[in-house]
C-alpha positions in Angstrom: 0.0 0.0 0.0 1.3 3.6 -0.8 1.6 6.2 1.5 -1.3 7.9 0.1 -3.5 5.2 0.7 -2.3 5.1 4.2 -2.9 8.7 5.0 -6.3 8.6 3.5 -7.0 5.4 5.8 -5.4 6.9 9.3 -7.3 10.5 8.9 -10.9 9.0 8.1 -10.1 6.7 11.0 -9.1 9.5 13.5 -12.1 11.3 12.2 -14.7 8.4 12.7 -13.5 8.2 15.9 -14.4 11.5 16.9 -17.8 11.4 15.9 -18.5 8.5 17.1 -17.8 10.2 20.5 -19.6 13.2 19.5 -22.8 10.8 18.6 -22.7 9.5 22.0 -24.0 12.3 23.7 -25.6 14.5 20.7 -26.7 17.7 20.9 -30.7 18.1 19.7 -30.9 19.5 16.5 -26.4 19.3 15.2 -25.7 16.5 12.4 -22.3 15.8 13.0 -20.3 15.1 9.7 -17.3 13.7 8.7 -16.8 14.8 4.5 -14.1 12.5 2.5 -12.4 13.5 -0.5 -10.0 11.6 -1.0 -9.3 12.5 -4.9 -9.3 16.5 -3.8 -7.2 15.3 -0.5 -9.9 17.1 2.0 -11.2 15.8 5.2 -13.5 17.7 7.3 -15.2 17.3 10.2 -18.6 19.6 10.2 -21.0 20.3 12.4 -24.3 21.6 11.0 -28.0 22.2 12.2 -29.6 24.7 15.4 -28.5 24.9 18.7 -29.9 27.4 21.1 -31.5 28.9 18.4 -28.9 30.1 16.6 -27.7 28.5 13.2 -24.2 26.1 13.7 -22.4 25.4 10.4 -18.9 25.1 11.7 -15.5 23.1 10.6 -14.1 21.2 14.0 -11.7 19.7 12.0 -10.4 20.4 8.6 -7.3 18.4 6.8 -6.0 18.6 3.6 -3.7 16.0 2.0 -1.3 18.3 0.0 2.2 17.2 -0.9 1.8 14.0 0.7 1.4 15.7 3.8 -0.8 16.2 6.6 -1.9 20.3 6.1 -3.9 20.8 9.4 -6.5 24.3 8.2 -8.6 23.8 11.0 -8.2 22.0 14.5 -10.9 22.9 17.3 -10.1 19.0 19.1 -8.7 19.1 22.7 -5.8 16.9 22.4 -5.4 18.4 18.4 -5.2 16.2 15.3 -1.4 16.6 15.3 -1.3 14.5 18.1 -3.5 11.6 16.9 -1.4 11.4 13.7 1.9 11.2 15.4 -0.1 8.1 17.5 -1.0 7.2 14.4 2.6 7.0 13.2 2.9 9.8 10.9 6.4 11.6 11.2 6.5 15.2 12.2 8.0 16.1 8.9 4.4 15.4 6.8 2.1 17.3 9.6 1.9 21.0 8.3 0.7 23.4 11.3 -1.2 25.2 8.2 -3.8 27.3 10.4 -0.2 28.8 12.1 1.1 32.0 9.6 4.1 30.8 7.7 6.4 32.8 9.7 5.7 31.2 12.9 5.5 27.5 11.2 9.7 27.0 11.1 9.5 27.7 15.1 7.3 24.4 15.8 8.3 20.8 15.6 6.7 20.0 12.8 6.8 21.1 8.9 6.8 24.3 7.7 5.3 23.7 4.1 
């Protein structure tokens, strides 16, 4: 199996697993989502419906495979998807800190681009 293939397996994997938590103790009225591209390289992690009233449409998680590495856009987790991908196994070198400004990238442990 490719690297590719791997990456594509190990994010919808880390991915399922959070809303399957997040299923456990829904909140009336929020579809939790997980959307897969795996041609485009996009993983996202959505939550959409009402909740107090007010409209939710917002991105918990959003990866994008990009250079056969992990570009993290979006990361509203706890522990962080960085995390879970280095449990996974994936080297620091292919996790790109993408929602950090490409100055400050270079100054964490991962990739910069």
């Amino acid at each position: 199996m490719d690297k590719l293939t791997d990456y594509q397996k190990i994010i919808r994997r880390i991915l399922n697993d959070y809303l399957e938590l997040d299923q456990r103790q829904p909140t009336p009225g929020v579809e939790y989502l997980l959307l897969a591209d795996d041609e485009g390289g996009h993983y996202m992690w959505l939550n959409l419906g009402w909740s107090n009233n007010k409209r939710l449409n917002a991105a918990t998680v959003y990866v994008r495979l990009r250079e056969g590495k992990f570009w993290i856009e979006t990361d509203w987790t706890e522990k962080g998807i960085a995390t879970d991908l280095l449990e996974a196994g994936v080297p620091k070198e292919d996790i790109v800190l993408a929602f950090h400004h490409p100055d400050v990238r270079p100054h964490t442990d991962f990739a910069a681009a």
